[in-house]
N, C-alpha and C positions, 0 to 999 in steps of 0.2 A: 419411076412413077409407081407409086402403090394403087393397084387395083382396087376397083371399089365395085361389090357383087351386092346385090339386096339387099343392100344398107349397112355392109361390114366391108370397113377398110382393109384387106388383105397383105399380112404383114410381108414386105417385100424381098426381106430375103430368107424367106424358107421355100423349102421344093414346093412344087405346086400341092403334090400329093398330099402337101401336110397342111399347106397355107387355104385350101377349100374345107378342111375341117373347124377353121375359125365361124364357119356359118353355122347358125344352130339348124343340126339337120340333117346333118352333112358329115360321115363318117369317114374313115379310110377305107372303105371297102366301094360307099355310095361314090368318093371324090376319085377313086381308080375308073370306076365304071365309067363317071362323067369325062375325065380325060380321056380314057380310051375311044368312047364317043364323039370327043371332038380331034380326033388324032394329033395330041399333044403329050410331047413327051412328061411324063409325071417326075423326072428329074432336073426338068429346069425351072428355074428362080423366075416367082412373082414378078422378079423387075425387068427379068425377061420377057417377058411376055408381049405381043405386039397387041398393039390396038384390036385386031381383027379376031383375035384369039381370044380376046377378054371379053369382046363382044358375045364371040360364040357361046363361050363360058357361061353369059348371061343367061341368054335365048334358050341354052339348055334347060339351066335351073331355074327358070322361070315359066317355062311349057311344061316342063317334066315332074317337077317335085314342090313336094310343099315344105316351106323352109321359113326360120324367123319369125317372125309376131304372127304371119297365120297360122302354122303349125304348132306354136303355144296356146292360142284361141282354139283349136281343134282339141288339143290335148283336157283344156282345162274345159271346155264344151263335154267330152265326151266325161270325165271323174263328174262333174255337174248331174248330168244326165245319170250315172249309174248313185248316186245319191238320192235323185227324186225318185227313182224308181224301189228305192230303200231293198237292193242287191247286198249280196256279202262283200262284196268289192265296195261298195257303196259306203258301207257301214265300217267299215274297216278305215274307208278316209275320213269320215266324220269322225271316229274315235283317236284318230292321229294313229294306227298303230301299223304294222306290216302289213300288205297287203297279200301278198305273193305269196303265203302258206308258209314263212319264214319262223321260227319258234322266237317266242316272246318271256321267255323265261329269265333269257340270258339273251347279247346280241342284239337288243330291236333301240338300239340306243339313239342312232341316228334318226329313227322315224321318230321317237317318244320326244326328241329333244334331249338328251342325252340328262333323263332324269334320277339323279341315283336317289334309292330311298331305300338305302340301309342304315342301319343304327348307327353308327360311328359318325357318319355324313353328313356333314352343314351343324355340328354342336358347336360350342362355345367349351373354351377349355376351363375346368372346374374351378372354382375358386380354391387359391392360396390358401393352405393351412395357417394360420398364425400360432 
């Protein structure tokens, strides 16, 4: 039976260790701790797992952490807020560009949208001599 934690179906046969980072939220470091916490070996399979232990699972990450659509709602609450407040942070997501003091020279491709705007790039090849 595949577990099912704050509305992600946990795929059943990876270690646990790895099958809690399918939750958005929820890293290897944070999914160690929460095992360790429920004294559950981090080496046994999802489909292992008994009823009572997937319970606890729950009760964990639902007391202890914020995971999933409300920790995307927080996330994009707080980029909202440092925009109205027109912060460097602020102004740096409104302009789409690196936020983190990353150099934009070269590099910032993934934030831009990976816009290239060099000369050679996006022309039409010359017309045929006749």
């Amino acid at each position: 039976m595949a577990a099912r934690i704050v509305g992600v179906n946990l795929p059943g046969k990876k270690r646990a260790e790895i099958g809690l980072t399918y939750i958005f939220g929820i890293g290897r470091s944070l999914s160690n701790k929460i095992l360790a916490e429920a004294k559950i070996d981090k080496d046994k399979l999802i489909d292992d797992l008994t009823a009572q232990e997937v319970d606890l699972l729950k009760k964990i990450i639902e007391d202890k952490y914020k995971t999933g659509g409300d920790l995307k709602r927080f996330i994009t609450a707080n980029i909202k807020r440092l925009k109205e407040i027109k912060c460097y942070k602020g102004t740096r997501h409104e302009k789409k560009l690196p936020v983190r003091g990353q150099r934009t020279r070269t590099n910032s491709r993934t934030v831009r949208g990976n816009a290239r705007k060099t000369m050679g790039s996006g022309r039409r090849p010359a017309a045929k001599k006749t």
